[in-house]
C-alpha positions as CSV (number, residue, x, y, z in Angstrom):
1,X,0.0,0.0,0.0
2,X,2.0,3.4,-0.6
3,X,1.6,6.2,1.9
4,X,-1.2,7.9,0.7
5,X,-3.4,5.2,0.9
6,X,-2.0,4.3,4.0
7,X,-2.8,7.9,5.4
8,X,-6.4,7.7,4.4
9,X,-6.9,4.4,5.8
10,X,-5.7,5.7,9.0
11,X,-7.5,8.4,9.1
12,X,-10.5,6.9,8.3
13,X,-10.1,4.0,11.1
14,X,-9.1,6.8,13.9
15,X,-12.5,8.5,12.4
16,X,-14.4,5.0,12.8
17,X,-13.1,4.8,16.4
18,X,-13.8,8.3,17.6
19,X,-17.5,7.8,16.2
20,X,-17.7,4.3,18.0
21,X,-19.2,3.6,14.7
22,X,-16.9,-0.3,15.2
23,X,-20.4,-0.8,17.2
24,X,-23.1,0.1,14.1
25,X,-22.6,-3.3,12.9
26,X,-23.1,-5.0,16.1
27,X,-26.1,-3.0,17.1
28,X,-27.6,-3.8,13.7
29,X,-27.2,-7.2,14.3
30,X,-28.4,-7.3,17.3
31,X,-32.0,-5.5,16.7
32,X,-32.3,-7.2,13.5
33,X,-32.2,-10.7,15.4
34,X,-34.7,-9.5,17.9
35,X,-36.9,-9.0,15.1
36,X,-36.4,-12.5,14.3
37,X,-34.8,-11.2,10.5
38,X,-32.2,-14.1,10.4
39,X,-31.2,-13.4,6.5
40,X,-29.1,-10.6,6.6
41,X,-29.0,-9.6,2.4
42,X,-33.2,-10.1,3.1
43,X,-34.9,-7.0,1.0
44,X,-37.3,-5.3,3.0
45,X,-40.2,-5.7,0.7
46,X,-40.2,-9.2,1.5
47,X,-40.4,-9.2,5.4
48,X,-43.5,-9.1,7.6
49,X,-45.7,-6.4,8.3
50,X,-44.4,-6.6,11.6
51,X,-40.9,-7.2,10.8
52,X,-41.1,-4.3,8.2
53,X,-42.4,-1.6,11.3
54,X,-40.3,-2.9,14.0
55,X,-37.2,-1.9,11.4
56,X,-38.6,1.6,10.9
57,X,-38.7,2.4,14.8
58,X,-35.4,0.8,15.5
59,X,-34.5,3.3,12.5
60,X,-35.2,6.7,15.1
């Protein structure tokens, strides 16, 4: 990698860590299990009714 790239990449996980935005994914996870969504790459036009609110309260 030269150094520019490596600057950016740097910058961008110091950025990452600041925001605690390493979490995001986790958190994601975690609400989309309790709405029993097990399929990650699942559109959602093809969930429940239920499943389908529950995702747009988590989303506030």
């Amino acid at each position: 990698m030269d150094q520019a790239a490596t600057a950016a990449y740097e910058k961008a996980d110091a950025t990452m860590t600041q925001l605690d935005a390493w979490q995001a994914d986790t958190d994601i996870k975690t609400i989309l299990t309790q709405l029993h969504i097990d399929d990650l790459n699942q559109r959602i036009g093809t969930l429940s009714g239920g499943q389908q609110s529950g995702s747009v309260w988590h989303k506030y």
